[in-house]
C-alpha positions as CSV (number, residue, x, y, z in Angstrom):
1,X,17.5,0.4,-18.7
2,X,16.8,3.2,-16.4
3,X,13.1,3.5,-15.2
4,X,11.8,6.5,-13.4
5,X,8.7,5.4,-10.5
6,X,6.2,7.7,-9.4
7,X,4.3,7.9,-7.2
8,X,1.8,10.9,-6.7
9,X,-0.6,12.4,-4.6
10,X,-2.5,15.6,-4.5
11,X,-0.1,17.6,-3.0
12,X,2.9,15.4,-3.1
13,X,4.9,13.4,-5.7
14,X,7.3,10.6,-4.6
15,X,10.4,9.6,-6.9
16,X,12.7,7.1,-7.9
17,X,15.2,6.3,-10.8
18,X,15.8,2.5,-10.8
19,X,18.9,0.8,-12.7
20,X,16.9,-2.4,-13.9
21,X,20.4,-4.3,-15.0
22,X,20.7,-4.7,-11.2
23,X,17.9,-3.3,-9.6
24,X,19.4,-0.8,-7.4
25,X,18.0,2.8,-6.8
26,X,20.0,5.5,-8.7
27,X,18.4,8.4,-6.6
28,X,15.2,9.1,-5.1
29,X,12.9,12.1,-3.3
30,X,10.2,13.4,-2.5
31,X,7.9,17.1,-3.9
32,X,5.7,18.1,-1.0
33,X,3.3,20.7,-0.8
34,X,2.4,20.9,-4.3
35,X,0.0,23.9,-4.6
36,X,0.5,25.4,-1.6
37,X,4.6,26.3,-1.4
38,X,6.7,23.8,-2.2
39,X,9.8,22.1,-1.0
40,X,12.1,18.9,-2.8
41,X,14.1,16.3,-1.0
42,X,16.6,14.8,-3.2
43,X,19.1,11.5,-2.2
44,X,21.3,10.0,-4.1
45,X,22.4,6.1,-3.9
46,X,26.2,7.4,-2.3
47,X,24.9,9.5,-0.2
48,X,24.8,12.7,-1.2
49,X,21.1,15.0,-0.2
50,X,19.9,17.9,-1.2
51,X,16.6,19.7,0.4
52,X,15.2,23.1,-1.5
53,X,12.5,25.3,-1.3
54,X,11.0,25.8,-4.4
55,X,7.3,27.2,-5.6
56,X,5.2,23.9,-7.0
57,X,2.1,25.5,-8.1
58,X,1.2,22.5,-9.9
59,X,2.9,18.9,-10.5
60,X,4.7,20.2,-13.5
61,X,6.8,22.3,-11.8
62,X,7.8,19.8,-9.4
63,X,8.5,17.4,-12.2
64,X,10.8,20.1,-14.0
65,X,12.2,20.8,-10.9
66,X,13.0,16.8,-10.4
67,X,14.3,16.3,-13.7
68,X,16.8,19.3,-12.7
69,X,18.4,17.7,-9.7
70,X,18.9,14.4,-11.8
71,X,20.5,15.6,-14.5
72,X,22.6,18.9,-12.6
73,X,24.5,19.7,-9.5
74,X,26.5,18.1,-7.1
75,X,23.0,15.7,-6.9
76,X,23.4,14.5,-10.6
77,X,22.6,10.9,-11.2
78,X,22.1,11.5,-15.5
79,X,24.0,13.9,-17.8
80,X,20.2,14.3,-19.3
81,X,16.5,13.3,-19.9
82,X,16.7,11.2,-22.4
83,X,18.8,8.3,-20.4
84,X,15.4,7.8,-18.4
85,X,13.9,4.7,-20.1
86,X,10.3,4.4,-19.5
87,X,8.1,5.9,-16.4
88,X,6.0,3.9,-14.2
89,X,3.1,5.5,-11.9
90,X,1.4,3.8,-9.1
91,X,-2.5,4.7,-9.8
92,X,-4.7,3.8,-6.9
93,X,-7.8,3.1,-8.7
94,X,-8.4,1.1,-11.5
95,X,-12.3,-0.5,-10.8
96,X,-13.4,-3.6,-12.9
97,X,-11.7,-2.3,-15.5
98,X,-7.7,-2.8,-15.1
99,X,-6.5,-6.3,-13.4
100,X,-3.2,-5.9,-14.7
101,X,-0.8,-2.8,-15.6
102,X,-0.7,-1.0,-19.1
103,X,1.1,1.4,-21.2
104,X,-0.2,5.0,-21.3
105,X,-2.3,6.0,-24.2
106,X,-5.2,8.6,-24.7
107,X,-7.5,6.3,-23.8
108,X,-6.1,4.9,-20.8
109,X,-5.7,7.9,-19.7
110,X,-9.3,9.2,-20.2
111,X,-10.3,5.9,-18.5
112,X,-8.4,6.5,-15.3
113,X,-10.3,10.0,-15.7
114,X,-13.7,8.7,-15.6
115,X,-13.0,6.1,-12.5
116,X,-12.2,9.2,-10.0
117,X,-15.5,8.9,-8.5
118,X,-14.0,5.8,-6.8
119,X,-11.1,7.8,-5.3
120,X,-11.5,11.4,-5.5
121,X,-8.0,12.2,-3.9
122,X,-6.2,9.9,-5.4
123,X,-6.6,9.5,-9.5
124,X,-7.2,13.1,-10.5
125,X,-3.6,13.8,-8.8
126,X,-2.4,10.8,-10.6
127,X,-3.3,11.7,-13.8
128,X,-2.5,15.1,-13.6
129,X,1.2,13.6,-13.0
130,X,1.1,11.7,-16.4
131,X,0.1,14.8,-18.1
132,X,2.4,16.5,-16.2
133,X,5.3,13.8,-16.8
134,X,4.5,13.7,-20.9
135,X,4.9,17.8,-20.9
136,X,8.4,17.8,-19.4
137,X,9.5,14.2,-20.7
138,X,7.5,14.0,-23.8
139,X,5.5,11.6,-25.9
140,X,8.4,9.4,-27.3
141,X,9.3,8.3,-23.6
142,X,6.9,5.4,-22.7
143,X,4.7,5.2,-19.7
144,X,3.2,2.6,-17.6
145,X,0.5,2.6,-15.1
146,X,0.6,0.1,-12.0
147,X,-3.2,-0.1,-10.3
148,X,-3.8,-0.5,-6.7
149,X,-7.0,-2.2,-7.0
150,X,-5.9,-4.3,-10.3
151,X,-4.4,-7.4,-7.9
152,X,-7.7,-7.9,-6.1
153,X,-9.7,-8.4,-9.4
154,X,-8.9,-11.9,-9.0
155,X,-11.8,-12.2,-6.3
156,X,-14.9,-14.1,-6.4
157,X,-18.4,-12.7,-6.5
158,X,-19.2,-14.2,-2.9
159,X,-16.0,-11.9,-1.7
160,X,-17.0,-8.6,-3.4
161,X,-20.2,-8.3,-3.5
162,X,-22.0,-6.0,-0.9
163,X,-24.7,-7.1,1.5
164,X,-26.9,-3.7,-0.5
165,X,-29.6,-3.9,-2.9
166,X,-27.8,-5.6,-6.2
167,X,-28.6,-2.9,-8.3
168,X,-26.1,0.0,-6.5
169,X,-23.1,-2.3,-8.0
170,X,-24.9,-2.5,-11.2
171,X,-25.9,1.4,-11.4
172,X,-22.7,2.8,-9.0
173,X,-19.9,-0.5,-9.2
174,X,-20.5,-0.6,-5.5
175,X,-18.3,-3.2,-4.3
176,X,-14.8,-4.4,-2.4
177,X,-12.2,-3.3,-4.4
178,X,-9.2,-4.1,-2.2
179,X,-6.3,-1.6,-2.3
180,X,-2.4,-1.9,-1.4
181,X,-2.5,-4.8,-4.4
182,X,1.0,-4.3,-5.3
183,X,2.5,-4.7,-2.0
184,X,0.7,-7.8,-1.6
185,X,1.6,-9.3,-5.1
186,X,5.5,-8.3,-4.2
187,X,5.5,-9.9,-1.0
188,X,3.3,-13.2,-2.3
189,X,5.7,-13.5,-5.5
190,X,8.8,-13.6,-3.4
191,X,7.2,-15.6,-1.2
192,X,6.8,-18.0,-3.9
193,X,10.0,-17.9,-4.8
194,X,11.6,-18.9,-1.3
195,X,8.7,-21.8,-1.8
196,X,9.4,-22.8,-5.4
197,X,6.1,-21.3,-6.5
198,X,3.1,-20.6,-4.9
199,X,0.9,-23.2,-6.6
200,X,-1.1,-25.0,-4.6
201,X,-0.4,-22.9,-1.6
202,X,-2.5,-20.8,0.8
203,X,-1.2,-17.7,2.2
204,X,-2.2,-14.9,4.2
205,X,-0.3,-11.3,3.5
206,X,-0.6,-8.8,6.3
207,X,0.9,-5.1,5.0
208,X,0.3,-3.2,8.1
209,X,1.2,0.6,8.7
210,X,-0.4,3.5,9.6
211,X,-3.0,2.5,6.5
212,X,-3.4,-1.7,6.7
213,X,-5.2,-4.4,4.8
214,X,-4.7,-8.4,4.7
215,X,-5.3,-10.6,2.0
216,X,-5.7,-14.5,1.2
217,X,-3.8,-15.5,-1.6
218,X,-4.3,-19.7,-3.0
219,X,-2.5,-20.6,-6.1
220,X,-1.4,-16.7,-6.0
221,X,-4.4,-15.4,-6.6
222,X,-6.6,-13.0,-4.3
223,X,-9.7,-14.7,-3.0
224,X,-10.0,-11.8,-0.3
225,X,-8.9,-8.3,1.1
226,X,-9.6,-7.1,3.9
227,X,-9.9,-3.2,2.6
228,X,-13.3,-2.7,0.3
229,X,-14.8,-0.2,-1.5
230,X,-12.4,2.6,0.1
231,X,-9.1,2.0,1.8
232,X,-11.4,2.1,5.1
233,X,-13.2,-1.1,5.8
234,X,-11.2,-3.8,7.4
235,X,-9.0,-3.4,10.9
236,X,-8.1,-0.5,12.5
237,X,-5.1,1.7,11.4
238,X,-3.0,4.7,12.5
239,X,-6.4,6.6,11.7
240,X,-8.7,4.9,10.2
241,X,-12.0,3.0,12.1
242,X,-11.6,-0.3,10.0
243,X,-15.3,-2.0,9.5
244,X,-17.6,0.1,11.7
245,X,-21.3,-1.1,12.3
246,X,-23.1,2.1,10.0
247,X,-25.9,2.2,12.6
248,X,-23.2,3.2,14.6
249,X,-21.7,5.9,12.3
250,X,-25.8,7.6,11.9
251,X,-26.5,7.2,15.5
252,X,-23.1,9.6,16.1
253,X,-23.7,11.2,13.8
254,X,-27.2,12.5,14.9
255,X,-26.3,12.2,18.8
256,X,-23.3,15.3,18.0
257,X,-25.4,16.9,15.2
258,X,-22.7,15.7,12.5
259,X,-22.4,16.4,9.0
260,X,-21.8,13.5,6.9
261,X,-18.4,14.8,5.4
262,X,-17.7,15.8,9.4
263,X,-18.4,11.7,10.1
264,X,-16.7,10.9,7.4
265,X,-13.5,13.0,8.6
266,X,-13.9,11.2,11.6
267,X,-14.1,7.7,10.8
268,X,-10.7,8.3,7.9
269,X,-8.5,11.1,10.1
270,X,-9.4,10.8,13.9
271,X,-10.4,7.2,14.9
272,X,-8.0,3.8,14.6
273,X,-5.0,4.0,16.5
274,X,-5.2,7.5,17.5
275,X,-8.8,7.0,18.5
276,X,-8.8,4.4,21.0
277,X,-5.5,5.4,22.7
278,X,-5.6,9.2,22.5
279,X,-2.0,9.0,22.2
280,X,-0.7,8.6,18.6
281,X,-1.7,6.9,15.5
282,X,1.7,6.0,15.4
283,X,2.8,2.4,16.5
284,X,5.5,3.0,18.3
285,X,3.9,5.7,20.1
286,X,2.0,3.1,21.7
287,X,4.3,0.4,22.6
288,X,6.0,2.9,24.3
289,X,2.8,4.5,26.0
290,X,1.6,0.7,27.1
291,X,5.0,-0.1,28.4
292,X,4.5,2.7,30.7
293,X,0.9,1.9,31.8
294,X,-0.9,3.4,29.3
295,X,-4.3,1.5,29.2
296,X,-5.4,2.9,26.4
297,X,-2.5,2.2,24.1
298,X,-2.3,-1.2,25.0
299,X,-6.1,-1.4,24.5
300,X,-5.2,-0.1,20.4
301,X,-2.7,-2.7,20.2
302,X,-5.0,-5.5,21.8
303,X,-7.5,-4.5,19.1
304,X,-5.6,-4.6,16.3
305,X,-3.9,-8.2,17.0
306,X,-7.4,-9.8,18.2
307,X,-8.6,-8.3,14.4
308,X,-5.5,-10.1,12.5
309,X,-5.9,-12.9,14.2
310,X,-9.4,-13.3,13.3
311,X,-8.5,-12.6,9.8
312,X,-5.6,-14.9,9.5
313,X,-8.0,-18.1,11.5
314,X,-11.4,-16.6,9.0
315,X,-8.9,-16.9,5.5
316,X,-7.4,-20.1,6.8
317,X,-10.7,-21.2,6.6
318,X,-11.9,-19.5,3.7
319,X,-9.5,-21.2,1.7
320,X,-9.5,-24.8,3.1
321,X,-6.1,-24.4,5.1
322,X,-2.9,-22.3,5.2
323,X,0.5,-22.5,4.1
324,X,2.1,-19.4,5.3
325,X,1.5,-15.9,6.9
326,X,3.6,-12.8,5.9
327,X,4.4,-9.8,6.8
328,X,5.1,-6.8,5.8
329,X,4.6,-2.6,5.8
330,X,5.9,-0.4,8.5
331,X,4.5,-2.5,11.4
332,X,4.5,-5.4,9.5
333,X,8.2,-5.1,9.1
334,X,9.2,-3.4,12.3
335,X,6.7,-4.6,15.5
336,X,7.8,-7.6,16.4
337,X,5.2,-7.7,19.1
338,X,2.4,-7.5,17.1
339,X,3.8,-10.6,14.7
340,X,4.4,-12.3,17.7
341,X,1.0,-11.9,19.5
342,X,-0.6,-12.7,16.3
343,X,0.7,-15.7,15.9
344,X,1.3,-17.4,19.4
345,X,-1.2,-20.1,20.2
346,X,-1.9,-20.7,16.3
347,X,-0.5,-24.5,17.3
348,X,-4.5,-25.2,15.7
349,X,-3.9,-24.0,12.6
350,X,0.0,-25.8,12.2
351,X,1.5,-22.9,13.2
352,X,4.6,-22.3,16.2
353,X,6.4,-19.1,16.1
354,X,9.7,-18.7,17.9
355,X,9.8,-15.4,19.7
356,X,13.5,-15.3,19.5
357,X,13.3,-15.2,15.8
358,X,10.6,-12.8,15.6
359,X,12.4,-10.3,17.5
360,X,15.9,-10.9,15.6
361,X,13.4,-10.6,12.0
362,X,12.7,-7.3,12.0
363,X,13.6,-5.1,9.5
364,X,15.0,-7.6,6.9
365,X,13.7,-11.0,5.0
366,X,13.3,-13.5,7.9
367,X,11.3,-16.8,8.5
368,X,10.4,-16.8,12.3
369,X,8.8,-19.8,12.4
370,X,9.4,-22.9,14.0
371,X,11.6,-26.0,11.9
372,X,8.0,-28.6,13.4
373,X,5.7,-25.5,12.0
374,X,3.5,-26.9,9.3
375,X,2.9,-23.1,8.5
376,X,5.4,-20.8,7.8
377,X,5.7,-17.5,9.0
378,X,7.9,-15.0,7.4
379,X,9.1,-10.9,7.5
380,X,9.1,-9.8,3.8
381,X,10.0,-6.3,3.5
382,X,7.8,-4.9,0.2
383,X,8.8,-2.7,-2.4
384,X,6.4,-1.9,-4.5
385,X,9.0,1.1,-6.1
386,X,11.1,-2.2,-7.9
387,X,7.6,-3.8,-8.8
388,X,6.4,-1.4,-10.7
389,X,10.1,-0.6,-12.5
390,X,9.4,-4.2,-13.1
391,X,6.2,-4.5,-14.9
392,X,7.2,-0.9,-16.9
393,X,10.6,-2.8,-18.0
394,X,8.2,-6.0,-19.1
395,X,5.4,-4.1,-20.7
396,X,7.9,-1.4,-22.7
397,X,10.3,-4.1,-24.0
């Protein structure tokens, strides 16, 4: 079975065709700049690439344009459309309604429609890549939608529920949603498989990149996440403020005569990593930076370990103890720094890190913790590409 993955912005739609007898990726790319110009990358699993300028008015044209590459040229992958199996499309938003992933209908569609108040950006660009998808595909190919949010809805009350008047969630569904809910579900399930399930355990997932959210996981269910109602509440990221005192956000926003969509802009596209340090919002920007005296930097990277750590020790809590901490994402995956100052002097909570093994985990599946640790810590590289080819193979078959 070959399953095509998608994953689409507003401007933008990411690819890849996944053999599912073995799981590797046939090809994969990337549209860019959908409306405005338009350009495709295009890589295939030995090697060859192929980069072209092409006009993408809208995400059909790209999608036609994809579909070209895989089936012609020195790029081919398919003699034609119809080997593609099934398609599976990572929607961001699903609300209260979706806590799992289901095949595209009419109605499903319209649903996904009518919760784009909840992420404006996001599911009107997904959807339009379904439509898009069914015109160039058609109807008798099978599609599958794979929700952000829909891993979270495991949460209690006590978690979601905002400090505001009840009756904005009950007239507005004002409440944590949690996003990035398919890393964190691949990274806990393959957790629980090097642990021989994940019943009975309490973990704490850390995806962290240049957009970052943590989550406590018992018995493999979410009973927190550290991102809420938008992708912005929680730490700070490559961006993004994280949780923000509001008085804080109206007394700016008075003091430098501020619109609320300019505040807004602020708080999503010029504060986090870039706003502290005034270097980068990039990671590695800043190690770099604080390794040459860069206050500033090492003041973004202070902040953002001092908020895991609280996170990790709060969750521990939260959930009467802790079994392991993971991570994962760009910085997850690559910084060993940041794992390592997260977790040194955890001895409290039964967990010992060796820095040796941190440094040498980066970039693959690792455990770096000690052989006494009573808590494991790990580097689980995600993919949420290969889960959602899996639940599109389960759901279509």
């Amino acid at each position: 079975m070959k399953i095509l993955v998608i994953n689409a912005g507003s401007s933008s739609l990411k690819y890849q065709l996944i053999d599912m007898e073995d799981e590797h990726v046939i090809a994969k790319g990337n549209c860019e700049r959908i409306g405005i110009d338009g350009k495709i990358t295009h890589k295939t699993s030995d090697g060859k690439e192929v980069a072209v300028d092409v006009a993408f008015p809208t995400h059909k044209e790209a999608f036609l344009k994809l579909m070209e590459l895989l089936t012609t040229g020195d790029c081919a992958v398919i003699s034609n459309i119809s080997e593609i199996d099934a398609v599976g499309h990572r929607v961001v938003h699903g609300g209260e309604k979706f806590f799992q992933s289901v095949v595209v209908n009419d109605e499903i569609l319209k649903e996904i429609e009518e919760l784009s108040e909840l992420a404006p950006l996001h599911n009107p660009a997904n959807v339009q890549a379904i439509k898009a998808c069914t015109e160039v595909v058609g109807k008798k190919v099978p599609q599958v939608v794979v929700f952000d949010t829909a891993f979270h809805q495991t949460m209690p009350a006590k978690a979601y529920i905002s400090g505001m008047p009840y009756e904005y969630y009950e007239k507005y569904h004002v409440r944590k949603y949690g996003f990035h809910g398919t890393s964190h579900r691949f990274v806990s399930g393959r957790l629980g498989e090097l642990l021989g399930g994940l019943e009975g355990k309490k973990v704490v997932t850390c995806h962290l990149g240049n957009g970052s959210s943590i989550s406590a996981i018992k018995d493999g269910k979410v009973m927190d996440t550290t991102m809420g109602f938008t992708p912005l509440d929680g730490i700070i990221m490559g961006t993004r403020s994280g949780a923000v005192d509001n008085s804080i956000v109206s007394y700016v926003a008075e003091k430098e005569g501020l619109s609320w969509s300019e505040m807004n802009s602020i708080l999503n596209k010029k504060s986090g990593f870039l706003g502290i340090s005034g270097v980068s919002s990039d990671c590695r920007d800043l190690e770099i930076a604080a390794s040459e005296g860069n206050e500033r930097a090492q003041l973004a990277l202070d902040k953002v370990v001092y908020q895991i750590r609280q996170y990790v020790g709060g969750y521990a809590a939260a959930m009467g103890g802790l079994d392991a901490v993971v991570f994962t994402g760009g910085i997850g995956e690559n910084s060993a720094a940041v794992r390592y100052n997260v977790c040194k002097d955890m001895e409290f909570l039964g967990l010992e890190v060796c820095e040796e093994a941190c440094k040498n985990a980066s970039r693959k599946e690792a455990k770096f913790s000690t052989e006494n640790s009573k808590v494991q810590a790990w580097v689980l590289p995600t993919n949420e590409e290969l889960l959602i080819a899996r639940d599109t193979k389960a759901l279509v078959k």
